[in-house]
C-alpha positions as CSV (number, residue, x, y, z in Angstrom):
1,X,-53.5,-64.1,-53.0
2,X,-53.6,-60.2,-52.3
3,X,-51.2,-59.0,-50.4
4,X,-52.2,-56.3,-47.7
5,X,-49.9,-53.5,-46.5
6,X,-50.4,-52.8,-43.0
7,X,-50.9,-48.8,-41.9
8,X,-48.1,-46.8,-41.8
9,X,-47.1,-44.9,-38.3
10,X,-47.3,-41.4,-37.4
11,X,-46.2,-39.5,-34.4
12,X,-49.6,-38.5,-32.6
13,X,-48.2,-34.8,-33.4
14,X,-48.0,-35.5,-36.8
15,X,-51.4,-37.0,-37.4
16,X,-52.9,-33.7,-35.7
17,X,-50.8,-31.6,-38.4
18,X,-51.7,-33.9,-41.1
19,X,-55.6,-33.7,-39.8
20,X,-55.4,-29.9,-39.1
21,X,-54.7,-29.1,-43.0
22,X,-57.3,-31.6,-44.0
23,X,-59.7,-30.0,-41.5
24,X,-58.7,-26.8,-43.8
25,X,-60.2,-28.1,-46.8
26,X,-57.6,-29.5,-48.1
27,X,-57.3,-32.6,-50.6
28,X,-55.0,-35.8,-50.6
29,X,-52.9,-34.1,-53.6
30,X,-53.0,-30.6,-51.9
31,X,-51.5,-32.0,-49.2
32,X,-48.8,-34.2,-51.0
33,X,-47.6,-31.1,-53.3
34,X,-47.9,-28.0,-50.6
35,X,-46.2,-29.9,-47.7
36,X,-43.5,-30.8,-50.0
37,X,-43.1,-27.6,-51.4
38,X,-43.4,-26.1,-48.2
39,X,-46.6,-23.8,-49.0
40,X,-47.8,-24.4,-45.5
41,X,-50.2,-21.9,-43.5
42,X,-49.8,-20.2,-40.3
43,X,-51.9,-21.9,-37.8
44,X,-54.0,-19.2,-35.8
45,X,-56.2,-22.2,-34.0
46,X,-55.5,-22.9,-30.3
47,X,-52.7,-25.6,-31.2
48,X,-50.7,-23.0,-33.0
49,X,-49.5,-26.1,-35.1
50,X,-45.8,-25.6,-36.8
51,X,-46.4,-27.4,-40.0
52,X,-43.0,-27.3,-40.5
53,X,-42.1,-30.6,-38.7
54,X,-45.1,-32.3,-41.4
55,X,-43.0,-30.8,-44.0
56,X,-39.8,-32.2,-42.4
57,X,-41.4,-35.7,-42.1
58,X,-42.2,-35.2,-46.1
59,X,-39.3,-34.6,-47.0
60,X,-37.4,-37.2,-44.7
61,X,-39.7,-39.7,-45.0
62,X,-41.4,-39.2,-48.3
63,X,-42.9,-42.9,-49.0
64,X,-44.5,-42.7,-45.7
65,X,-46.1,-39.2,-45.6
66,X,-47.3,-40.6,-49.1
67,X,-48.7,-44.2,-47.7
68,X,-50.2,-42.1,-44.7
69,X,-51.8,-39.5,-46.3
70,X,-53.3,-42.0,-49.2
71,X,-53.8,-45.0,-47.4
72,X,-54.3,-44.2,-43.9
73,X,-51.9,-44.2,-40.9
74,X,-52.2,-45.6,-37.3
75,X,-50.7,-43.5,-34.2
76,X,-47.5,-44.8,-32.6
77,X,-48.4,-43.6,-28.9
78,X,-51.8,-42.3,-27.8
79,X,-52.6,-39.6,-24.9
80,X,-55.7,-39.5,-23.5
81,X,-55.5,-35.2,-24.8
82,X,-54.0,-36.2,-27.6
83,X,-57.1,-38.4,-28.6
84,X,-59.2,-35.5,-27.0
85,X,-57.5,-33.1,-29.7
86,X,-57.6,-35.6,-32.4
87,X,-61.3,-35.4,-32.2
88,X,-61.5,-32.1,-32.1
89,X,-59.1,-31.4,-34.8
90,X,-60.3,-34.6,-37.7
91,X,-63.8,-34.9,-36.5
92,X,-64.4,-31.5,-35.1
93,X,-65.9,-32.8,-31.9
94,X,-65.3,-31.7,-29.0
95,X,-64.9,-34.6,-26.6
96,X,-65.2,-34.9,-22.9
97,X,-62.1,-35.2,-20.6
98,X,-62.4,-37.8,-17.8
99,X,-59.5,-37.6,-15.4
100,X,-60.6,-39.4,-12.5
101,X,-58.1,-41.3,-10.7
102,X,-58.1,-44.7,-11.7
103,X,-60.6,-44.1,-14.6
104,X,-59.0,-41.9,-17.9
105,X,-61.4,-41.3,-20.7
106,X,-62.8,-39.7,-23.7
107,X,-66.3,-39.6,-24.2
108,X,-67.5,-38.4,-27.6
109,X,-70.6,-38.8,-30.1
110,X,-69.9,-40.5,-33.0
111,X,-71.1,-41.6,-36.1
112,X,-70.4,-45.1,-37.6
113,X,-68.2,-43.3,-40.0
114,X,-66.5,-40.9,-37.3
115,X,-66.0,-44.2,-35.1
116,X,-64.3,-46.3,-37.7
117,X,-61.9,-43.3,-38.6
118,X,-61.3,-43.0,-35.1
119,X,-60.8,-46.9,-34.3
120,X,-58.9,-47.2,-37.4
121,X,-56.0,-44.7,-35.9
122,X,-55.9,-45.2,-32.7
123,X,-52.9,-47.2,-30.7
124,X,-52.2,-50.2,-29.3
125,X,-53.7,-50.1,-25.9
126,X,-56.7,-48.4,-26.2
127,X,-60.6,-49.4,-26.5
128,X,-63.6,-48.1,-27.5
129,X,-66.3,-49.0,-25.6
130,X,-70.3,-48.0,-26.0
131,X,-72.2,-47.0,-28.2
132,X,-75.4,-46.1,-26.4
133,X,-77.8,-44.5,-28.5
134,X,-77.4,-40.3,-28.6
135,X,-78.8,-37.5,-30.8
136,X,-79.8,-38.5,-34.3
137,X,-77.4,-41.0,-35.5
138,X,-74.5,-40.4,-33.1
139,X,-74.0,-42.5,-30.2
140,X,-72.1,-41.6,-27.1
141,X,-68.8,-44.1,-27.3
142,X,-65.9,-44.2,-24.3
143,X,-62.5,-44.3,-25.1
144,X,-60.0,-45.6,-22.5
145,X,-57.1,-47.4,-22.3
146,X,-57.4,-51.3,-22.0
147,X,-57.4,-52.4,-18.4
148,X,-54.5,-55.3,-18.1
């Protein structure tokens, strides 16, 4: 019998600084030697991300910036920006905000691939619903937290 590890859990921050770098080009090993070396960039995007928390994290907790950048990670606690930015910033998507009271959202096209990455991270509490046909292979999913 195989034995499966479950994800390991990242501060919504943290999975925004880890995606920014890899938005940046940047590999699985570039990412495991600079952040632990501390050869970080200065972020000019709108976040202005301080990588120097990721690097804290690394060297804190370095099994688990190691499981979560090679295996995958889940978020702890999902916004509805934070999974707006997270979009933007892995998938380079820019979302839709729905803030209507009573009704939060995200709406975003996705690929299969872009929704599994997304469904794979996201916290407890939160669907994605849709999946109505859009522009080439994309379809338009709706992300929202599940209605108890």
């Amino acid at each position: 019998m195989t034995e499966t590890k479950s994800k390991v859990k990242l501060s919504q921050w943290d999975a925004l600084l880890l995606e920014s770098l890899r938005s940046q080009g940047w590999s699985d090993q570039d990412l495991l030697h600079r952040v632990t070396g501390g050869d970080l960039p200065v972020d000019e995007s709108k976040y202005e991300f301080d990588y120097g928390q990721l690097a804290a994290l690394a060297d804190e907790q370095p099994e688990l910036f190691r499981r979560a950048v090679l295996d995958g990670y889940q978020i702890k606690y999902n916004t509805i920006r934070g999974i707006r930015s997270w979009i933007d910033v892995a998938l380079g998507i820019e979302a839709k905000l729905e803030l209507e009271e009573g009704r939060e959202a995200v709406e975003a096209e996705l690929t299969e691939d872009e929704y599994s990455l997304l469904l794979g991270v996201l916290s407890f509490g939160w669907q994605i619903t849709g999946g109505s046909a859009a522009d080439g292979n994309a379809k338009v999913y709706t992300i929202e937290p599940v209605q108890r």
